[in-house]
C-alpha positions in Angstrom: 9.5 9.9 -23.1 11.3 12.5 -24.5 15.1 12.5 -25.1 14.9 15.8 -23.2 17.4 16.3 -20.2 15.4 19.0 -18.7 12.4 17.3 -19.2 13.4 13.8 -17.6 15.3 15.7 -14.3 11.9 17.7 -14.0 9.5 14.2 -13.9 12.1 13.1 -11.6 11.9 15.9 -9.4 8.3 15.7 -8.9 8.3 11.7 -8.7 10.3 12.5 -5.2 8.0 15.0 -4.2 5.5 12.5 -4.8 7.4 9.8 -3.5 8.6 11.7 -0.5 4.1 12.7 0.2 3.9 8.2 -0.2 6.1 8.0 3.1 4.5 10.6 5.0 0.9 9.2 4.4 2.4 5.5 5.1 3.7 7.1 8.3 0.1 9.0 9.3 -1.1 5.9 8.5 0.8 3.9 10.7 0.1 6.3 13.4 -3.6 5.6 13.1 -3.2 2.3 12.9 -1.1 1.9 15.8 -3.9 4.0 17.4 -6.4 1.9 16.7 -5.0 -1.4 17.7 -4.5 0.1 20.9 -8.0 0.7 20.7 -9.2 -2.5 20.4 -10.4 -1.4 16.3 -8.3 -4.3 15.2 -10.6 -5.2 11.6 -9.7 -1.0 10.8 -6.6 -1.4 11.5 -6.1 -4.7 9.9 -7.1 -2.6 6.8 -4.5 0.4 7.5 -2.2 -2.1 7.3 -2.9 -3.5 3.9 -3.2 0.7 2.6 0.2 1.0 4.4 1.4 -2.3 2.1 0.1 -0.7 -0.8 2.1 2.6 -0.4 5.5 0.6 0.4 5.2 -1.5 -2.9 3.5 1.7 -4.5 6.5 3.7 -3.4 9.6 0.8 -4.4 7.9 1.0 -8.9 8.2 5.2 -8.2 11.8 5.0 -6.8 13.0 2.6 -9.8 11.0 5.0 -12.2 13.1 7.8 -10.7 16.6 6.1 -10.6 15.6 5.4 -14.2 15.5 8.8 -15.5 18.3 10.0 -13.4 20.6 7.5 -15.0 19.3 8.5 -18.2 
């Protein structure tokens, strides 16, 4: 990446936007899936889960990428 301070503060802006859309789909998600158990869907919402896992471990490599470039 570029040495640029403008340029690294503007990738870590939008990592947070992007970061910050990660929880609110891992929330809607969670919302579903809570849905669904109660539903008796348990196989969909077995696999809402594992999306949901995705996001959180998704979400921790996208906040290290943006304390990264803030420190930088």
């Amino acid at each position: 990446m570029s040495d640029n301070p403008e340029a690294k503060i503007a990738t870590a802006d939008a990592l947070t936007l992007l970061l910050h859309n990660q929880h609110a789909l891992a929330a809607a998600i969670e919302e579903v899936t809570m849905w669904l158990s109660a539903n008796g869907v348990d196989s969909v919402a077995a696999n809402a889960i594992s999306a949901i896992e995705t996001l959180d471990t998704n979400a921790q490599g996208i906040t290290d990428a943006i304390m990264q470039l803030r420190q930088s």
